[in-house]
N, C-alpha and C positions, 0 to 999 in steps of 0.2 A: 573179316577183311572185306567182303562183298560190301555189309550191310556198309560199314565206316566208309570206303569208296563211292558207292552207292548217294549216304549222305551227304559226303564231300559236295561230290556234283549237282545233285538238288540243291545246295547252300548257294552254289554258284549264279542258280540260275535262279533264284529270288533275295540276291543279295542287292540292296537296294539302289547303290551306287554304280551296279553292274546295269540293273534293269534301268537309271535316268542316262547313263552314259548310249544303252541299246536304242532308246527312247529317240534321243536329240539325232543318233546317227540318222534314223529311223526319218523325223520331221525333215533335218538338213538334205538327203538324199532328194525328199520326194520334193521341197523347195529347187533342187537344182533341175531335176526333173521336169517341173512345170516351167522354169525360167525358160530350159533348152527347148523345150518343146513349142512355145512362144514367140521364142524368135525363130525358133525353125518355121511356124506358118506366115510367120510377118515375111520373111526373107522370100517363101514361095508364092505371096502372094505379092509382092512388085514386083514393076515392069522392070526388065533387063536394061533400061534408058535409064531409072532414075539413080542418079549421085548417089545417094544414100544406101542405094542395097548394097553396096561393095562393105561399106562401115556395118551394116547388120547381120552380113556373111562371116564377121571378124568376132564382131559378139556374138553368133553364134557358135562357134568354131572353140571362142574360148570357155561357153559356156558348156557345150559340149563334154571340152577334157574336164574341166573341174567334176562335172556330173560322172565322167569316168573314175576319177579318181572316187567320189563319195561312194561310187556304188561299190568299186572294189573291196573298198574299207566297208561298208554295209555287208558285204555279199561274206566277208570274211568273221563278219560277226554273228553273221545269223548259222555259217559253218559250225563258231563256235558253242553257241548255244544249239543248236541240234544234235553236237556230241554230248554235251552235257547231260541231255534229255534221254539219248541214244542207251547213253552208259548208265546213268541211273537208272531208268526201267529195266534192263538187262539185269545190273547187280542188284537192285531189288528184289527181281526174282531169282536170282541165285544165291542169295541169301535164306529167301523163303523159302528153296529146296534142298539148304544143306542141314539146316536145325527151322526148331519153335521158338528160336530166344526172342525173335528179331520180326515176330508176327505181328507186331503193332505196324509193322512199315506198309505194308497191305493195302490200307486205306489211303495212304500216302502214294502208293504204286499205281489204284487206279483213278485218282484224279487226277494224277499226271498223265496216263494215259488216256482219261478222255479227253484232257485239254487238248492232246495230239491227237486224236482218232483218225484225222485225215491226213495226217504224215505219212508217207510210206516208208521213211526210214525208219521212224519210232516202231511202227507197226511190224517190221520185218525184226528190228530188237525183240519184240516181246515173242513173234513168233519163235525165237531162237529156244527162249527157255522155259514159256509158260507150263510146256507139258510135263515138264521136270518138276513143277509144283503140284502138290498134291491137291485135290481137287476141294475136299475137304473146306480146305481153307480159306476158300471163295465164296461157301456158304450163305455167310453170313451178308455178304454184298449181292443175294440176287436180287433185292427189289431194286437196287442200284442199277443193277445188270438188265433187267426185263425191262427197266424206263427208254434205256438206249438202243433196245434191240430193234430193226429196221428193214424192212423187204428188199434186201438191196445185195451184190456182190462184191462189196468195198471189201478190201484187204483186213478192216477193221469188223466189220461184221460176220466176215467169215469166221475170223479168230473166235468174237462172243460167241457166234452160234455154237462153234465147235467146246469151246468151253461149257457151256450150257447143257450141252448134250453128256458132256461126259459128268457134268455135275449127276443130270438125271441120270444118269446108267448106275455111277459109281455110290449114288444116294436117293435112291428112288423114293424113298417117304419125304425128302426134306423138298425136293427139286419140282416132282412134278405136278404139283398143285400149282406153282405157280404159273408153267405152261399151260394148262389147261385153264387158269384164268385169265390169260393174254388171247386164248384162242376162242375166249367165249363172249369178246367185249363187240359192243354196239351201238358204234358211234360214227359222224359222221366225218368228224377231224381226219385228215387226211394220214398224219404223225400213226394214229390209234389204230387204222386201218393197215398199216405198213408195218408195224408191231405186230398185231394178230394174224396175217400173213403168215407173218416170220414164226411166229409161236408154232402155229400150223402145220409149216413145214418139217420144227424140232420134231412137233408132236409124231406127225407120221413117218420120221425115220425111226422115231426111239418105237411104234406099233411094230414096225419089222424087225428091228433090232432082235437078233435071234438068242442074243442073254438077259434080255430084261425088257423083250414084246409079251410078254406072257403078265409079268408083273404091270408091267404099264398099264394095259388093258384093263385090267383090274381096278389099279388107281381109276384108273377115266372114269369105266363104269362105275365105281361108288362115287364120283365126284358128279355123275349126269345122276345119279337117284338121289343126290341131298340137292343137287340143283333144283330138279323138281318136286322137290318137298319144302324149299323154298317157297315156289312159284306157284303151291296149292291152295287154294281160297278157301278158307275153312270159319264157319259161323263159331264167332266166341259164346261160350257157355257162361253162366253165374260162377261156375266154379273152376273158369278158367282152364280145364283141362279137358284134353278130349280121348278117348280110345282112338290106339294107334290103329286098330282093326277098320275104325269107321273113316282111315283117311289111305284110300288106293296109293297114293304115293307113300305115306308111309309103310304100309303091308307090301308091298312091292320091296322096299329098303330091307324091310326086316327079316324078307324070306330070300335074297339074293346077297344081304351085306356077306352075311358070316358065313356066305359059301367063299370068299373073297379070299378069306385068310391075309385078312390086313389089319393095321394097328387101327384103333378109335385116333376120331381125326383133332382130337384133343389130346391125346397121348402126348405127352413132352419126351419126346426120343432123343436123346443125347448122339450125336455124331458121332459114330464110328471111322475111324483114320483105316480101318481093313477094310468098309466095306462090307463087311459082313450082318445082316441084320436078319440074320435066320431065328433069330431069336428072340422073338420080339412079342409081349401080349396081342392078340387079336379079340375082333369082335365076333363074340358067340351069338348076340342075341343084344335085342333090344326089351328097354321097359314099355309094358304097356298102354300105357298112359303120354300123353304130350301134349308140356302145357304151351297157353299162347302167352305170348308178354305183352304188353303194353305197347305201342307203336302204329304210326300210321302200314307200317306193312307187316304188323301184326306176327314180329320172328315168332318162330316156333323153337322150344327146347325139350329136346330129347335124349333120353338117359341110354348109353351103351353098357352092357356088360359085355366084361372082355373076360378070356381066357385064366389071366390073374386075378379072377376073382374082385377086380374094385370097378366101382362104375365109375363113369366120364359123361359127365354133361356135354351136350354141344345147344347149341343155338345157333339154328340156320334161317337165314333173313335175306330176303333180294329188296334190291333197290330200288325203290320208284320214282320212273320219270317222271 
């Protein structure tokens, strides 16, 4: 019932004779608009003598009501499509929080909501039910999610953030890689700046966070030792490999990962809907050897063994300016 509700109202609001009919309101208002306002500065700007203001005081007066009438009919239409908008984001996520049938709408839920992000009606919808959707299931939209996140106190970014945060609590292996690469960027765009702020911020409430600051910490710290094993200059050999012993970033990695008790960062960890990821291979040890590839920044790949016994490649590479 949500979801079919839900769709009703999305049909409404990209039906196409809905959206030329919004349209023309739309041109016709802001044409009466500029008319009245036109003759409103002609009429102020004659002299009180000349013959003629009384006749431009009449056109505008009629120009006026007409523009009252268009706005009323505009004002009532953009009412109605803000319900439309209102109710479909709402039952979309009430949809999303009574079953899985209906998880395709998702994608649908948040492009609707950024097209509104600056709505405060939309935004106060989504606040009503987002939390009733399990967290889970947003997963899969965080590159979507971290593009839009923003150093700011809008209605709309309070919401991401909060969702964000509860991603990483409730999915600590999936979530917080990607905070920790929005807090690591270095750039001069203003947009990239206001993001990594914002990531920032996530980052050091989920470090206090007293159910999953222990874990976080963890995540970061093996995320700043493959950063810097990225960012280690290391001379290619004939044979393309090097002893991980003769690279300090790496013997740093190796003797602090697998105190971490975390999964290899290649590990394909399937989503848990509990939450619970107590049970999960970790990395015991690395191989000793690391080879270089081909490349002007020269990634480096090195082999994890983990707890279950099977190794994980990773290849770690930084960018150059």
């Amino acid at each position: 019932m949500f979801y079919e509700f839900s769709s009703f109202c999305d049909q409404q609001l990209q039906n196409p004779d809905g959206l030329e009919d919004f349209r023309r309101l739309s041109i016709l208002r802001e044409r009466k608009l500029r008319e009245k306002q036109q003759l409103e500065t002609l009429y102020k700007s004659m002299e009180k003598t000349d013959p003629s203001r009384s006749g431009i005081g009449k056109s505008f007066n009629r120009a006026a009501q007409w523009f009252k009438l268009d706005d009323e009919e505009y004002g009532r239409a953009v009412s109605a499509r803000n319900g439309f908008v209102n109710q479909s984001l709402e039952n979309y996520l009430k949809s999303l929080a009574a079953c899985d049938e209906f998880d395709g709408c998702l994608v649908r839920f948040f492009a609707l909501w950024l097209e509104h992000a600056g709505s405060s009606l939309a935004n106060e919808a989504v606040s009503r039910q987002i939390e009733s959707v399990a967290s889970w299931k947003f997963v899969g939209l965080l590159n979507q999610m971290m593009s839009r996140l923003l150093f700011d106190d809008s209605p709309f970014q309070i919401l991401l953030g909060n969702l964000l945060r509860r991603i990483c609590t409730e999915h600590p292996y999936h979530g917080n890689q990607h905070i920790f690469a929005s807090c690591n960027v270095d750039q001069q765009d203003e947009n990239a700046r206001s993001r990594r702020d914002a990531a920032r911020r996530i980052g050091s409430q989920l470090h206090n966070d007293k159910k999953v600051g222990s874990l976080f910490k963890k995540v970061w710290e093996a995320s700043v030792l493959y950063k810097n094993l990225a960012q280690a200059r290391i001379e290619k050999t004939k044979s393309g490999k090097v002893s991980l012993s003769k690279i300090p970033a790496a013997r740093e990695m190796n003797e602090k990962v697998s105190r971490f008790t975390i999964p290899p960062a290649t590990f394909s960890l399937d989503l848990r809907p509990a939450g619970d990821y107590s049970q999960v291979p970790t990395i015991a040890r690395f191989k000793e050897e690391i080879s270089i590839a081909s490349g002007i920044s020269a990634p480096k790949i090195l082999t994890a063994r983990a707890t279950d016994g099977k190794q994980y490649k990773q290849l770690v590479s930084c960018h150059m300016r």
